[in-house]
TORDRENMAR-315300 format. One line per 10 residues: for each residue z, x, y of N, C-alpha, C. Coordinates in Angstrom, 1 decimal, padded with zeros to 4 digits. Layout:
Z:X:Y:Z:X:Y:Z:X:Y ~ ... $
end
This chain:
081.4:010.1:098.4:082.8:010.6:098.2:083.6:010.1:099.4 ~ 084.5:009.7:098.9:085.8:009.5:100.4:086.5:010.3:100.8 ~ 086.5:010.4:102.2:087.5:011.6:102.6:088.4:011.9:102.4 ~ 088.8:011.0:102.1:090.7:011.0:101.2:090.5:012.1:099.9 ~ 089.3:011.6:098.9:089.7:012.4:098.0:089.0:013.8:098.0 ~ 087.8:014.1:099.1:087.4:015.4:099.6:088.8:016.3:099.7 ~ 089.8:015.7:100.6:091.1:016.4:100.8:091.8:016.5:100.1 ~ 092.1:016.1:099.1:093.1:015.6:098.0:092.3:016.9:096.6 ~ 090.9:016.5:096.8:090.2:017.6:095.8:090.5:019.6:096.3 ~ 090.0:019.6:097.4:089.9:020.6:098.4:091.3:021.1:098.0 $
092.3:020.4:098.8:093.8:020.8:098.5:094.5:021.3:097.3 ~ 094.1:020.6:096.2:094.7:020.5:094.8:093.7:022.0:094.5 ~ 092.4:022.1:094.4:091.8:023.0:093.6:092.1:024.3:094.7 ~ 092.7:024.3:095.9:092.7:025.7:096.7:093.8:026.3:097.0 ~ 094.9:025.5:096.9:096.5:025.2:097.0:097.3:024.9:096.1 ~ 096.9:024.2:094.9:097.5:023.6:093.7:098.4:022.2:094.6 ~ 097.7:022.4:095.3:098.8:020.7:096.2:099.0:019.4:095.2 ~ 100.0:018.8:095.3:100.0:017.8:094.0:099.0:016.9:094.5 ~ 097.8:015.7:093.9:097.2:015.2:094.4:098.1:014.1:095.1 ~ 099.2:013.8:094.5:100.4:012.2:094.8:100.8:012.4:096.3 $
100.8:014.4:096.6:101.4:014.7:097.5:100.3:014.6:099.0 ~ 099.2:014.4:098.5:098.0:014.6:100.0:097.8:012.9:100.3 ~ 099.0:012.6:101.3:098.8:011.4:102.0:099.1:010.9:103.0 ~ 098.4:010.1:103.8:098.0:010.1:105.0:099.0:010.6:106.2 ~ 100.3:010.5:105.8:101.5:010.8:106.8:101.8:012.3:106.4 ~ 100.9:013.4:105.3:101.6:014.5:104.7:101.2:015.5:106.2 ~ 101.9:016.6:106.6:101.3:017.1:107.6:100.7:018.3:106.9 ~ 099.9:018.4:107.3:098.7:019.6:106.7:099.4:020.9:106.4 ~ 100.1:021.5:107.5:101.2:023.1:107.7:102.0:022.9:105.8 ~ 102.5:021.0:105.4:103.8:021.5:104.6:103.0:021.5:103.3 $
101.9:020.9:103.1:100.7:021.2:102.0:100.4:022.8:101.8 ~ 100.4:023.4:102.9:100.2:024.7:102.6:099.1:025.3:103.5 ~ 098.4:024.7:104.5:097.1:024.4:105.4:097.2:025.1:106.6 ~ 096.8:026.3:106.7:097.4:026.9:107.8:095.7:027.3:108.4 ~ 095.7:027.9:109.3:094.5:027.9:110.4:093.3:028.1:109.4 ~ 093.1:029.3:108.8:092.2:029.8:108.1:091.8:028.3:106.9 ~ 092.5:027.9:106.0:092.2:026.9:105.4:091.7:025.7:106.4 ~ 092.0:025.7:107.4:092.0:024.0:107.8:090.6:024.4:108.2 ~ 090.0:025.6:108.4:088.6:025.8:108.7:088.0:025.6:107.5 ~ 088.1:026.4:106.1:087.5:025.8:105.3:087.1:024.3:104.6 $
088.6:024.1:105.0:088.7:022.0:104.8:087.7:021.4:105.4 ~ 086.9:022.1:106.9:086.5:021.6:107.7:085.1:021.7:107.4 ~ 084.6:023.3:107.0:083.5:023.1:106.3:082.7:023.1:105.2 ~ 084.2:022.6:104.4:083.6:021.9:103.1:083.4:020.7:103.4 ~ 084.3:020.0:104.0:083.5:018.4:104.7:082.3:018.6:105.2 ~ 082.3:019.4:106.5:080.6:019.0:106.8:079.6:019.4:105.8 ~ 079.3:020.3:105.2:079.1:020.7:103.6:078.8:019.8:102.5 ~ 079.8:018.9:102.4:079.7:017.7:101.6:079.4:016.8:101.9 ~ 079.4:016.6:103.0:078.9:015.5:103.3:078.0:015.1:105.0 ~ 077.5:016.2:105.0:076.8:015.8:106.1:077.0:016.0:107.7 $
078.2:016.4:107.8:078.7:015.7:109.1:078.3:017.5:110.0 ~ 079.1:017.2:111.1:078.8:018.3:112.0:080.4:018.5:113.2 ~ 081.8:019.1:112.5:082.7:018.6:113.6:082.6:020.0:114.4 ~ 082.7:019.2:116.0:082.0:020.1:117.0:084.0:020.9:117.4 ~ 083.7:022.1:117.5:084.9:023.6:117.7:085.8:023.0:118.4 ~ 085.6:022.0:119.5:086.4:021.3:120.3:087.4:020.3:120.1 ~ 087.2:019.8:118.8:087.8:018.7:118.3:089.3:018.4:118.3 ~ 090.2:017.9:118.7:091.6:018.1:118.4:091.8:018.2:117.5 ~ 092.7:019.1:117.1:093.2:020.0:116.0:093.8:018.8:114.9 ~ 093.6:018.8:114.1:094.5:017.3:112.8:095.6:018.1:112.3 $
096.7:017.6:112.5:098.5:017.7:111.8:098.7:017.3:110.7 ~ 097.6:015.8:110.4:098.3:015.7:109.1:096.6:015.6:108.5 ~ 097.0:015.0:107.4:096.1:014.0:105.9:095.4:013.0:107.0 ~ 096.3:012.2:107.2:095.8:010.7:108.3:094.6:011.3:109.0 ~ 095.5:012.3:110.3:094.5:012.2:110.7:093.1:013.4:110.7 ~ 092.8:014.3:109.4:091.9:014.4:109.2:090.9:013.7:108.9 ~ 091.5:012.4:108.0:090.6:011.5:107.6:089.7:010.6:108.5 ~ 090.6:010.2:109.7:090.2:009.7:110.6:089.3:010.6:111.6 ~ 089.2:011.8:111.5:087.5:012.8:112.0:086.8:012.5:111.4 ~ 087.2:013.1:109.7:086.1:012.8:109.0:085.2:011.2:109.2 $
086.0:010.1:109.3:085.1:008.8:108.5:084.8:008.9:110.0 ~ 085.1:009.5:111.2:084.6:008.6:112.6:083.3:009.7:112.6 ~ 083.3:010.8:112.0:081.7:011.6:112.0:080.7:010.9:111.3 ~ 081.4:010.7:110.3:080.2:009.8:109.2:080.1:008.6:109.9 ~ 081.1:007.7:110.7:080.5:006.8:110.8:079.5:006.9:112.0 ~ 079.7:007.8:112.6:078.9:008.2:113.9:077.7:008.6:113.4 ~ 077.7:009.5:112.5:076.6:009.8:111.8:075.1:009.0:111.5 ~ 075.9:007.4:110.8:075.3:006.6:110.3:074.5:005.7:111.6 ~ 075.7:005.7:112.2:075.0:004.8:113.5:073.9:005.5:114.2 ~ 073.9:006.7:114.4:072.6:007.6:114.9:070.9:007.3:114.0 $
071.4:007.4:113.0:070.3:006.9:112.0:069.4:005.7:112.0 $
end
């Protein structure tokens, strides 16, 4: 699964967010994504897919750049392997 549509799924089934609306420039806050969700966002990703983001991480504003944690875990992931 790609991270784009992890977020786009996540969002639409927990928020009703339009899926057209979860794109990479959208900022998370106007989706509806406020602290407590962006935690769940975070461990439904590691959840689904493997990953492990460590408590320290800078915080993601938008779509963009969630995606860009997510695919740099996975790809980090992969390279450990």
């Amino acid at each position: 699964m790609q991270s784009t549509e992890l977020i786009r799924q996540f969002l639409h089934d927990r928020l009703g967010a339009a899926p057209e609306a979860v794109v990479p420039g959208a900022l998370l806050a106007d989706l509806g994504v406020d602290s407590l969700m962006l935690a769940e966002l975070m461990f439904e990703a590691e959840d689904r897919l493997g990953i492990s983001i460590d408590s320290r991480v800078v915080i993601p504003k938008t779509v963009g750049e969630m995606v860009t944690l997510i695919d740099s875990l996975r790809a980090a992931k992969v390279a450990a392997s």
